[in-house]
C-alpha positions in Angstrom: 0.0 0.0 0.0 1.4 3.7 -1.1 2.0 5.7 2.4 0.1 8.2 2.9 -0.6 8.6 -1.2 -3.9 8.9 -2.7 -4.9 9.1 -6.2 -5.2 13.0 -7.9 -8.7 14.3 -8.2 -8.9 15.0 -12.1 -11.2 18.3 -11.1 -7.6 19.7 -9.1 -5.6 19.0 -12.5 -6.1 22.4 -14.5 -5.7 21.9 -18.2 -2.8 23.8 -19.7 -3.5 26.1 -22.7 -1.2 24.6 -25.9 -1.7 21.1 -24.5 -4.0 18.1 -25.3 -3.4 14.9 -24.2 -4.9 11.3 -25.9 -5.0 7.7 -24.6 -5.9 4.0 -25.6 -5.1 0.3 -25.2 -2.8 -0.5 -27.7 -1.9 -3.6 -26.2 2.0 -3.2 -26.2 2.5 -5.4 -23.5 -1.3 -6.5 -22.1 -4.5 -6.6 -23.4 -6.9 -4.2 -21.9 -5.2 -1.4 -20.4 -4.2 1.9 -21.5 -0.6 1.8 -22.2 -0.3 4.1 -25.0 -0.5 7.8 -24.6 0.2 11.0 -27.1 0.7 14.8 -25.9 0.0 17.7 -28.5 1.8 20.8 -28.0 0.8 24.2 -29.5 3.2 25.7 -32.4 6.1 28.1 -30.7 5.8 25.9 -27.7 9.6 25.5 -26.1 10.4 22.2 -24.5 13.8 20.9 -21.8 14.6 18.3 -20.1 16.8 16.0 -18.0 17.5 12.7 -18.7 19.3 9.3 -17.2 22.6 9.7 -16.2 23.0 5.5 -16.9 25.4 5.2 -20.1 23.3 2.0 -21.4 20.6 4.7 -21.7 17.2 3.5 -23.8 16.9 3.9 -27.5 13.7 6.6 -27.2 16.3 8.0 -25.0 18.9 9.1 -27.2 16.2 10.2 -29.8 14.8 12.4 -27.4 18.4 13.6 -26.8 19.1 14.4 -30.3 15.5 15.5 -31.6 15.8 18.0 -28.8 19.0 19.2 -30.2 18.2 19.7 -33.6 16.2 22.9 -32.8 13.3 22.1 -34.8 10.7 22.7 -32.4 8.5 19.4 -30.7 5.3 19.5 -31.3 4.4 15.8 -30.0 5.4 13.7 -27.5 4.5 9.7 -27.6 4.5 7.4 -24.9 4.2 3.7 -24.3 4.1 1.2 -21.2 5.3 -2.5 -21.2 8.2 -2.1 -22.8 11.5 0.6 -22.2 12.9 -0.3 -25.8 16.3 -0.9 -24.0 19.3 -2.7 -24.5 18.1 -3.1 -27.8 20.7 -2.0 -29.9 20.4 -0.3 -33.1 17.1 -1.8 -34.0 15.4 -0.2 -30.9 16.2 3.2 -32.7 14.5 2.4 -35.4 11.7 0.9 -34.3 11.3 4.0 -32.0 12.1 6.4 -34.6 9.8 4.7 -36.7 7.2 6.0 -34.2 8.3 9.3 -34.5 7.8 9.0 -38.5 4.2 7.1 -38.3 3.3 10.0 -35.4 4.6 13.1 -37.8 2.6 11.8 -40.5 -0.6 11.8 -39.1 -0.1 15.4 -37.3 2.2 16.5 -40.9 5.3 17.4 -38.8 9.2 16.4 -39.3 9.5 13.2 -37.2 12.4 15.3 -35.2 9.5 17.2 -33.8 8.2 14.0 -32.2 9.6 12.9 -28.7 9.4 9.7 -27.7 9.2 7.9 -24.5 9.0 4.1 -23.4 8.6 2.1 -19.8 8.8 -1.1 -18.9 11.0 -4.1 -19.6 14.1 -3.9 -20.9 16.1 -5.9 -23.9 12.5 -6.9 -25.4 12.0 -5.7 -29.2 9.2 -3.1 -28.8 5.9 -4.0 -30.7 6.0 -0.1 -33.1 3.3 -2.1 -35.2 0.9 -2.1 -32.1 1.9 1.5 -31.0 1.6 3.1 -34.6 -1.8 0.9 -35.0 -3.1 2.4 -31.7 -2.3 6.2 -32.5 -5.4 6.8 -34.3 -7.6 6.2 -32.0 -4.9 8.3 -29.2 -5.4 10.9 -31.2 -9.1 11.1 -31.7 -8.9 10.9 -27.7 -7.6 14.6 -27.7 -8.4 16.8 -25.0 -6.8 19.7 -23.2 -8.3 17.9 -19.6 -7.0 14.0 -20.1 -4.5 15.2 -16.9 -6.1 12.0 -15.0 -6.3 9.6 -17.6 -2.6 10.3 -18.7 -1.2 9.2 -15.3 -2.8 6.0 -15.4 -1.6 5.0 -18.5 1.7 5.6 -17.9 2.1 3.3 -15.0 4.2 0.1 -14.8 4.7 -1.2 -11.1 3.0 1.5 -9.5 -0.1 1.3 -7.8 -1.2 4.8 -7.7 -1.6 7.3 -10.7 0.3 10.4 -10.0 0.0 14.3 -10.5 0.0 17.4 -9.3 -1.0 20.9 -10.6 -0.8 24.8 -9.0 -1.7 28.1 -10.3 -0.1 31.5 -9.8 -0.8 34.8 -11.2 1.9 36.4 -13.5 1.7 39.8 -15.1 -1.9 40.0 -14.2 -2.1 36.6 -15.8 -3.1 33.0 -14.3 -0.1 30.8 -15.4 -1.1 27.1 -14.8 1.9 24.4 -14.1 0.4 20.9 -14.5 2.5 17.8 -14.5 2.8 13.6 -14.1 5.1 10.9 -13.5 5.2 7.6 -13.1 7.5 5.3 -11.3 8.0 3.1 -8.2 11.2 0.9 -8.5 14.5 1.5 -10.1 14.8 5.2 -8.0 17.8 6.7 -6.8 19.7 10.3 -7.4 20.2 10.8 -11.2 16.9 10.2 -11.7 15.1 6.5 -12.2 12.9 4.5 -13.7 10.8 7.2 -13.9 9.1 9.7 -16.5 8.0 12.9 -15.7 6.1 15.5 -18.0 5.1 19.0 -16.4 3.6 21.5 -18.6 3.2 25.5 -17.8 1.6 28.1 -20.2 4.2 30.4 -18.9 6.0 32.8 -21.0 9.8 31.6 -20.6 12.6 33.1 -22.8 14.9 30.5 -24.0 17.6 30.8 -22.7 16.5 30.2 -18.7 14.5 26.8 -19.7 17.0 24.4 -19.7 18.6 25.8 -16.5 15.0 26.1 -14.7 14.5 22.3 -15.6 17.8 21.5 -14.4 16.9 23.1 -11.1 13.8 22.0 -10.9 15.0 18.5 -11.3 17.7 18.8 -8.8 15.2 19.8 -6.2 13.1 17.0 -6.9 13.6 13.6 -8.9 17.0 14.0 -7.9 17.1 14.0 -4.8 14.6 10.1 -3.9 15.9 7.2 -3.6 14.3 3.5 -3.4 16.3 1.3 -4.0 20.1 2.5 -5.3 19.6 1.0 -9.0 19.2 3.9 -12.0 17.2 3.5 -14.8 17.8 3.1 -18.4 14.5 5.5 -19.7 14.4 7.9 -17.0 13.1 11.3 -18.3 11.8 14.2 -16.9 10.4 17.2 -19.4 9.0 20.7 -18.9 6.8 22.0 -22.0 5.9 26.1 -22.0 3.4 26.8 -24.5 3.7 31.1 -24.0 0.0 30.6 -24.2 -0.5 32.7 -20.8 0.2 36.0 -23.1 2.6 37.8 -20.2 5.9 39.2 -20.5 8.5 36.6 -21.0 10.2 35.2 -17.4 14.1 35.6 -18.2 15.2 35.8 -15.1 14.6 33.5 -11.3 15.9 36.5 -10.0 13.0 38.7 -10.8 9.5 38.0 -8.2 7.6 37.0 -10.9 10.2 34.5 -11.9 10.8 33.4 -8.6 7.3 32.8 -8.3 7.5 30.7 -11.5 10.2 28.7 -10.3 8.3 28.2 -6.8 5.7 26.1 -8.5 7.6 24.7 -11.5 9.9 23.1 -8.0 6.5 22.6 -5.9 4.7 20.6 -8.5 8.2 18.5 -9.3 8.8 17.4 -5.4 5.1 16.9 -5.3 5.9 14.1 -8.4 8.7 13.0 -7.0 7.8 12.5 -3.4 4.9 10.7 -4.8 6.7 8.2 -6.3 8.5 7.3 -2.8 5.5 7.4 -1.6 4.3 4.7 -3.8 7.9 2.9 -3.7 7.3 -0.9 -4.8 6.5 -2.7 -1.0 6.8 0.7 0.6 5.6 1.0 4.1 7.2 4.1 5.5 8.4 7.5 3.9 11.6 8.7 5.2 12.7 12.3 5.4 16.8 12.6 5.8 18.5 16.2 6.2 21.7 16.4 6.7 22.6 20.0 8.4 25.6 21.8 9.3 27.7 20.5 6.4 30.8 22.2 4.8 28.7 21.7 1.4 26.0 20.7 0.2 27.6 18.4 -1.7 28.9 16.4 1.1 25.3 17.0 3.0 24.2 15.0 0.2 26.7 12.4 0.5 25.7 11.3 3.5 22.4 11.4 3.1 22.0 9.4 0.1 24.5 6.7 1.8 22.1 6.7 4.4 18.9 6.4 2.3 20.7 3.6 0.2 22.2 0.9 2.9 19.9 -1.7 2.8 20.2 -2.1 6.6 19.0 0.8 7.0 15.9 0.7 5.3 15.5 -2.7 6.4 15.6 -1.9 10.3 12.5 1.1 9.2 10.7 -1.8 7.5 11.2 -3.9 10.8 10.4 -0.2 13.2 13.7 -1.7 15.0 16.1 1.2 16.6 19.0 -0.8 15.3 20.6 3.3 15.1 23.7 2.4 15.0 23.2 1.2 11.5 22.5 5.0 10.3 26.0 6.3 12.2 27.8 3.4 10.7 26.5 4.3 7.2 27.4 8.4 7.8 31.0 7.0 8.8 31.8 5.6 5.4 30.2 8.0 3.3 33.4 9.3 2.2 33.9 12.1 4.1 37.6 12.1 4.2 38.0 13.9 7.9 34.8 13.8 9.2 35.0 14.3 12.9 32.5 11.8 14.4 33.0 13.7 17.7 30.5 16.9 16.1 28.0 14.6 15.0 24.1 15.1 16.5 21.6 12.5 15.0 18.1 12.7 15.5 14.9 10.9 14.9 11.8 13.1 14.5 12.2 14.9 18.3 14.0 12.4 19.2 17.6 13.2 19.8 19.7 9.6 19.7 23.3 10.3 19.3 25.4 14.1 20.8 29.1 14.1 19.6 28.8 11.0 17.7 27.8 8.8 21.2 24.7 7.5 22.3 22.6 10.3 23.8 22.7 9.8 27.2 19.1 10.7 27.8 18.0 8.3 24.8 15.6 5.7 25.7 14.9 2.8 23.1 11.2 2.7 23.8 11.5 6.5 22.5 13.2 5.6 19.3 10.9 2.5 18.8 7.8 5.4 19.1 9.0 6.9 16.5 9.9 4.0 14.1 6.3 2.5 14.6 4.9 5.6 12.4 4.2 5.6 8.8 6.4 9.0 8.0 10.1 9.2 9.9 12.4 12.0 9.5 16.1 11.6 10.1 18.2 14.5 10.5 21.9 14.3 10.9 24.0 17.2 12.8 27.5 17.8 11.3 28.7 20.1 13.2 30.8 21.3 10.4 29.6 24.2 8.2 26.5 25.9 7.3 25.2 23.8 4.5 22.7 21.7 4.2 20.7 19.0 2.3 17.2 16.9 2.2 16.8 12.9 0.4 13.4 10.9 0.1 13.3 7.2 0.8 11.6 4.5 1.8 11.8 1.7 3.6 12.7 -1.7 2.1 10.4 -4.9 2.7 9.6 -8.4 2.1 7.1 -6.8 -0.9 9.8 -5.1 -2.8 11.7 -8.5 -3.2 8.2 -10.5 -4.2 7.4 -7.3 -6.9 10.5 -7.5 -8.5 10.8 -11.4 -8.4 7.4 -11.5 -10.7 7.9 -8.3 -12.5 8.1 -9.8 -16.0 5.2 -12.7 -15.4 
């Protein structure tokens, strides 16, 4: 069961002006269930994003890499479930470019302005035959408010459809961010096994949209962790259509652009944290700052070793105070001459370690309190700096193991 995760009301997902989204079963994987998916975006619209960081990356992958490049403008995206279209050498890019083509032809665009986008399981030759068959009827499914339905069908392992949307005021304007994702296995920093589309109506100039996805992203789907393994298909785009009619944003600095960059980040963690939330066997959601570090870099370090060690997340999964096990994992998280003597470590209120010994006011039954709960927060004291970082987990249970066993059946 997904902690503390429901699934999105459609009615709180506001359609996005320049965007139209259409879905149907076209069986790529499994009869009866929508797994095919294609987004519309308005002429002049400007699109970034952020992709795996895993060098075997999937073939719709490195299309998306290059058609992005080539400056022609996207005007579609195309998505499928069932299958990632990775580790299939050079005939997964042309079966996926082939997409592309059979897409560009129906909406009479250049197949480079055709993104495309696959999930599922890897080193399996992906049916194109099926998805081009199916994008008829995706198409006459059209509609600027298919928010809902477009999180469901992007799903693989993940139990809950997720999505988020917010809207602001800009220039007298209302400027609507609306976005999903899917994912709920494969998750750690660098982005997963996870895809990600948010789209705004916002007026962006060029030149900050690659660097405001980048944030966003950093601030978000880079910072969970499930599980330690990176994806091959992860993606995460940001689509501004300029259909909101404002001045353009070119700067963060400005308030309006701040105010932009507020939601674009809300609606992203949102995402994100919703996919720990619905982590595959999941049972708690973990909070872990790291505070007083000399950088943020190394605030991250040791938070990501402590939201990776299996023993750690095991002992959550268990609600055991096995504590140790979180100092032990801050020790070796390569912080060259970390003095263990500064370090704090707390657990929600509950303050377990002071100068890296047991608190000598700590009581077990205190720490057991706080493990028993559904959503933990760790937060480490480094005594060394000003700096400071946040990571998303979960815990790790007997579920994750039996998801992953049948995954392909």
């Amino acid at each position: 069961m997904p902690v503390n995760l429901s699934a999105p009301d459609p009615k709180t997902l506001h359609p996005v002006p320049g965007v139209k989204l259409g879905i149907t079963m076209a069986g790529v994987r499994k009869a009866n269930r929508r797994d095919l998916s294609v987004i519309t975006l308005a002429e002049g619209s400007q699109v970034a994003g952020v992709f795996t960081s895993n060098r075997f990356c999937a073939a719709p992958v490195q299309l998306c890499r290059k058609h992005l490049a080539s400056g022609t403008g996207p005007r579609a995206i195309v998505i499928n479930t069932g299958n990632a279209n990775a580790g299939t050498g050079e005939d997964g890019l042309v079966r996926a470019f082939s997409t592309c083509v059979a897409l560009a032809r129906h909406l009479e665009l250049a197949p480079e302005q055709v993104l495309p986008f696959s999930t599922g399981v890897i080193m399996e030759p992906l049916p194109n035959d099926r998805i081009e068959a199916g994008l008829p009827a995706a198409l006459a499914d059209l509609k600027e408010d298919n928010w809902g339905v477009a999180a469901e069908a992007i799903m693989t392992t993940d139990t809950l459809p997720k999505a988020a949307s917010r809207q602001l005021r800009i220039g007298g304007k209302t400027v609507t961010v609306t976005g999903i994702s899917k994912g709920a296995g494969m998750i750690r920093p660098n982005m997963a096994t996870m895809l990600s589309f948010v789209a705004t109506d916002a007026v962006i100039a060029p030149a900050l949209m690659q660097s405001l996805v980048r944030e966003a992203a950093d601030l978000s789907f880079n910072r969970i962790t499930i599980d330690g393994d990176t994806s091959t298909n992860d993606s995460f785009v940001v689509v501004a259509t300029g259909q909101a009619g404002h001045a353009p944003i070119t700067s963060v600095d400005s308030a309006e652009g701040a105010a932009l960059r507020e939601a674009l980040v809300s609606v992203a963690q949102q995402l994100a944290q919703a996919i720990v939330r619905d982590g595959e066997g999941a049972t708690k959601f973990i909070t872990v700052q790291v505070d007083a570090g000399g950088s943020e870099a190394e605030c991250q370090q040791v938070a990501y070793a402590i939201a990776h060690s299996p023993l750690v997340k095991t002992a959550f999964f268990a609600s055991d105070p096995n504590l140790g096990r979180i100092l032990a994992a801050v020790g070796y998280a390569g912080i060259a001459d970390l003095d263990q003597t500064k370090i704090d470590l707390f657990l929600d209120d509950v303050h377990v370690a002071k100068q890296g010994g047991r608190n000598p006011s700590y009581r077990e039954e205190d720490g057991q309190r706080v493990m028993k709960q559904s959503e933990i927060d760790v937060r480490v004291v480094l005594n060394r700096g000003t700096a400071s970082a946040t990571v998303w987990t979960c815990d790790l249970s007997y579920d994750y193991v039996k998801i992953n066993a049948d995954y392909r059946s």
